[in-house]
N, C-alpha and C positions, 0 to 999 in steps of 0.2 A: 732467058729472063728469070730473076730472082723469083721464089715462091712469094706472094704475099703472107704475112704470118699476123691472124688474128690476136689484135689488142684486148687484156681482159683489162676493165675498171674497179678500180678497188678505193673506198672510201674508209678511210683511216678515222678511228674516235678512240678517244685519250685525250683526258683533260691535263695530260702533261706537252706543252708544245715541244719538248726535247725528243719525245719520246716519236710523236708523230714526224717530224725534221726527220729523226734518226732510220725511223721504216721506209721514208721517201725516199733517199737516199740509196737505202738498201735494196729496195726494188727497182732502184732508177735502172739498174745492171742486168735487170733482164727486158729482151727487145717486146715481149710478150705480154707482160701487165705493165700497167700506169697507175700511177695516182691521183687522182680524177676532184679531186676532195680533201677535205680537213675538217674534222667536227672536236671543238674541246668540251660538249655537253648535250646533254638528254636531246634538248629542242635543237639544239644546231642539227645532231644528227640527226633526226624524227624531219627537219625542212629539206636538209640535204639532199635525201635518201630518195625523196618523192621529186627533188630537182634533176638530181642528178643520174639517178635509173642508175648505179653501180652495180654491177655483177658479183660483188661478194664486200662484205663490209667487217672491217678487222675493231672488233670493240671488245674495250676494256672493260672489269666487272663495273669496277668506282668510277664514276663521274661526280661532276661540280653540284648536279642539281637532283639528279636522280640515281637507279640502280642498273646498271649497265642488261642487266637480265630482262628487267621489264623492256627496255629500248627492243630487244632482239624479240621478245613476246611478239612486241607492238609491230614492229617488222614483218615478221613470220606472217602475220597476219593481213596487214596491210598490201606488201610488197612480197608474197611470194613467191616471185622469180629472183628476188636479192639473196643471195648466199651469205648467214655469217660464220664467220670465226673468231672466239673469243681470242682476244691474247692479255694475259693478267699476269699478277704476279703474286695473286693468293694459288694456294696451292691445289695442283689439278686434281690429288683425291679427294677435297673438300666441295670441288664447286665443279668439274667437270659433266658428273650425270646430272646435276638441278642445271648445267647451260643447254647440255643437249635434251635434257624437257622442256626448255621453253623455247628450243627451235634452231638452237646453233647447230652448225653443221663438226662444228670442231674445236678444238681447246690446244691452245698452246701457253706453254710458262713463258713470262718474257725473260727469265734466264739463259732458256734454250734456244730464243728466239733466234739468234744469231746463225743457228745450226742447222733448222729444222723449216723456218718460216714459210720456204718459199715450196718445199716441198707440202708442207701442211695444204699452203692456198692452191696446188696444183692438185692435190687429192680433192680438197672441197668442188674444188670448178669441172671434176671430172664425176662430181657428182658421188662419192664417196665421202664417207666420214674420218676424223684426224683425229685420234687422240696417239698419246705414247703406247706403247707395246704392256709397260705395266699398265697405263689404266684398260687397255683394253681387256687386260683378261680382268681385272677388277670388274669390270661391267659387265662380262660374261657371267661372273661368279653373283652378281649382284641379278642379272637379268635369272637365273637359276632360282635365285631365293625368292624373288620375286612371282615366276610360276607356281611356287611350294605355298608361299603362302594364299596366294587365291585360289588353290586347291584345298587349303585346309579351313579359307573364310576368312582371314586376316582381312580385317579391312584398311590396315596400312596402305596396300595396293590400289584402296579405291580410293583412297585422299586425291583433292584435286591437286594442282602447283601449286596455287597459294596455300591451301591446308598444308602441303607441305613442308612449306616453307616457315608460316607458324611453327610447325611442331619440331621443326628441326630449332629453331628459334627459342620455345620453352627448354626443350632439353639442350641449348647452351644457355640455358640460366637467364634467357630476357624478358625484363617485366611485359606487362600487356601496353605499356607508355612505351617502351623501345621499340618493340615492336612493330609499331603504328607509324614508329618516326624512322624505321629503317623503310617500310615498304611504303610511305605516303599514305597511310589509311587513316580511317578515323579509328580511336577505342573500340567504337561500338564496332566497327567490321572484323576487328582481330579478336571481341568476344562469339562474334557470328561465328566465326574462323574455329575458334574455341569450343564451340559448342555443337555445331558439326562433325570433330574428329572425336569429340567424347561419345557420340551418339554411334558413331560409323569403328570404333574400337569397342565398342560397349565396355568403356569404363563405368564405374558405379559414379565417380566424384574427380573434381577436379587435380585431389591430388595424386591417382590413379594415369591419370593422363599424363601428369609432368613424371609420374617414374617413367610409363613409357617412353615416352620422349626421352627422355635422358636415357635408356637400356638401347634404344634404335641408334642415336649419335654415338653412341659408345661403340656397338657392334661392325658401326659403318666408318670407323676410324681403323 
């Protein structure tokens, strides 16, 4: 008698329907995952996810309504037996360590996706982390500087996700209105945001703060 070979479910989000066709397809070829799913936005996937119980869920940064990062937060949190993996097409040294702080298991470029995909979602489901071999030593080099500085007090290191995301946000040059319109907040929580990393960096003044932020995105490029 043939072994039975367990099915994994994989829910697909991409508000491109080419893009999602094109991974269904791609997976169709192995006996072992399905595609259980289809989400082109924040709320499809956030109803999906809690319908459909998938065992790893493949989301893209940009969506139609929201930030593909906050989806995987909310995940993480909600559904912590759901596994995700980003797959994007901004590039993985820019957004790879802010996906796996808010709880992805893994990052792939949809460049490589053709090459790497299916090995990426067999590492995630084995319960391992994916990135590429360069970003991985980048996060080694990154996780290094990061003990150095809570060694020395840096309170970079204590910034929560969202203060981080602010401050990577000042130092690429976004007012406190983009801000608020890239993450859904109100003004006033991205001056809270604001005023928090100037207290926890013991800057004197705000515009102490945007150097740093601009010398931290520089360094981390």
């Amino acid at each position: 008698m043939t072994p039975v070979t367990a099915t994994h479910r994989i829910l697909v989000v991409d508000d491109h329907s080419i893009v999602r066709h094109g991974l269904t397809l791609l997976l169709r070829k192995e006996s072992d995952l399905t595609v259980c799913g289809e989400a082109g936005s924040y709320e499809e996937a956030r109803q999906l996810a809690g319908e459909l119980n998938p065992d790893i869920m493949l989301v893209d940064i940009t969506l139609k309504d929201r930030n593909g990062l906050d989806l995987i937060r909310e995940i993480h949190q909600a559904h912590p037996a759901i596994r995700c993996l980003v797959l994007s097409m901004h590039d993985e040294a820019e957004y790879a360590d802010r996906a796996l702080r808010s709880g992805a298991r893994g990052y792939v470029m949809k460049e490589d996706a053709d090459d790497v995909i299916v090995q990426a979602i067999r590492h995630v489901l084995a319960g391992e982390l994916y990135v590429s071999p360069a970003m991985s030593n980048r996060l080694i080099r990154q996780l290094s500087s990061d003990s150095q500085d809570r060694a020395a007090g840096d309170g970079i290191a204590s910034l929560t996700e969202r203060e981080r995301d602010v401050f990577e946000c000042l130092g690429e040059g976004l007012s406190t209105r983009k801000i608020a319109e890239k993450y859904n907040l109100s003004e006033r929580t991205v001056e809270v945001h604001r005023a928090n990393i100037k207290k926890k960096l013991r800057c004197d003044d705000a515009a102490q703060v945007l150097r740093e932020a601009v010398r931290w995105v520089e360094a981390r490029k």
